[in-house]
C-alpha positions as CSV (number, residue, x, y, z in Angstrom):
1,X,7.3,-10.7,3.2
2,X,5.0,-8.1,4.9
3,X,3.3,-9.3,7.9
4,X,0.0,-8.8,9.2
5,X,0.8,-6.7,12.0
6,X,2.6,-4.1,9.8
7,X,-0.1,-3.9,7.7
8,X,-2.4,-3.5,10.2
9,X,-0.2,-0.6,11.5
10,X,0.1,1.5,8.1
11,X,-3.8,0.6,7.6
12,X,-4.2,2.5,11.1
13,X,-2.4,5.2,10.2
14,X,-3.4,5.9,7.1
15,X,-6.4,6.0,9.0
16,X,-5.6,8.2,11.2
17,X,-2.9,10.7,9.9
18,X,-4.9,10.7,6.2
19,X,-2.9,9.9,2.9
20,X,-0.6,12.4,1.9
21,X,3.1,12.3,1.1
22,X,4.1,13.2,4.8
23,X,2.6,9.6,5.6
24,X,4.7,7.8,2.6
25,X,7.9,9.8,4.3
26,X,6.6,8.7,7.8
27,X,5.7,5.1,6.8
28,X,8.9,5.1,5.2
29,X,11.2,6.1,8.1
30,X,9.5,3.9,10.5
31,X,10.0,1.3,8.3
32,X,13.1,0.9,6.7
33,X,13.2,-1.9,3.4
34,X,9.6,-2.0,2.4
35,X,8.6,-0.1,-0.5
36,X,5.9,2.8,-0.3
37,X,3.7,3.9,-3.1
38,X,1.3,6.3,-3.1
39,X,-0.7,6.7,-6.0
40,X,-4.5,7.2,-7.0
41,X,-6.6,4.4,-7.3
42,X,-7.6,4.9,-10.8
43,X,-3.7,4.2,-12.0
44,X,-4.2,0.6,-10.7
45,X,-5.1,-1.4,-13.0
46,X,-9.0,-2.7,-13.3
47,X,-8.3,-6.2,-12.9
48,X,-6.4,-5.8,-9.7
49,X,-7.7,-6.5,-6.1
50,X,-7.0,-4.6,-3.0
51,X,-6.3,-6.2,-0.2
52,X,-8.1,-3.9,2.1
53,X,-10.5,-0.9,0.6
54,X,-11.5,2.2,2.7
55,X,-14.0,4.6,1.8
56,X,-10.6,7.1,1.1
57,X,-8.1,4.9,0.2
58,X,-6.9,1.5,-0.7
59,X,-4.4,-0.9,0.1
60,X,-2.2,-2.8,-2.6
61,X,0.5,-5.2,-2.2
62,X,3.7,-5.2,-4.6
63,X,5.9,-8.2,-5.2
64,X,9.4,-7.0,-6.5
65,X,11.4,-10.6,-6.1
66,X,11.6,-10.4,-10.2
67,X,13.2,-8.2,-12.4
68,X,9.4,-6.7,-12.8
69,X,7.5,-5.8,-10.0
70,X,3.4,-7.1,-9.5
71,X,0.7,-6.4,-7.4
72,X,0.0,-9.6,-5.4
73,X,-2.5,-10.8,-2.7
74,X,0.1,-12.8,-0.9
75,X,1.5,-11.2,2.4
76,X,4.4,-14.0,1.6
77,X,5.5,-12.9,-1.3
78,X,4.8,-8.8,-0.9
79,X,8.1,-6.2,-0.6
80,X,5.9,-3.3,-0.7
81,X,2.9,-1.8,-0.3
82,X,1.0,1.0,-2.7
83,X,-1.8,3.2,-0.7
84,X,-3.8,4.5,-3.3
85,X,-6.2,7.3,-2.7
86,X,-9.9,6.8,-3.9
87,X,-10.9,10.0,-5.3
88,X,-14.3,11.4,-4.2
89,X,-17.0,11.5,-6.9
């Protein structure tokens, strides 16, 4: 389960610190058994929805309870979170 307020808090400073694998290291430290990904937005699938979409980056959920993990809208079910950076066109 990730809840609102930590997702509010990596939103923030992803925000603030910008997107880059000191972030994912920082993220990760500061919060020990969720999943980081960071990956660009165009390797997520076309179908999937973001839960929240800057203009430089956007935020995914990840539901690993099965053997496979899934993107997922549901803070309920979400392990992980994948920040994706939207490349500039």
């Amino acid at each position: 389960m990730i809840e609102q307020q930590l997702l509010d808090s990596v939103i923030h400073a992803t925000e603030e610190k910008g997107l880059d694998e000191a972030l994912i290291a920082y993220l990760r430290s500061q919060h020990p058994g969720v999943h980081f990904t960071c990956c660009s937005d165009d390797d997520i699938a076309a179908n999937a929805r973001a839960v929240v979409e800057r203009e430089a980056f956007a935020v995914y959920l990840v539901n690993s309870n099965s053997h496979c993990s899934v993107l997922t809208n549901d803070l309920n079910a979400a392990s992980g979170i994948v920040l994706a950076y939207v490349a500039e066109v």
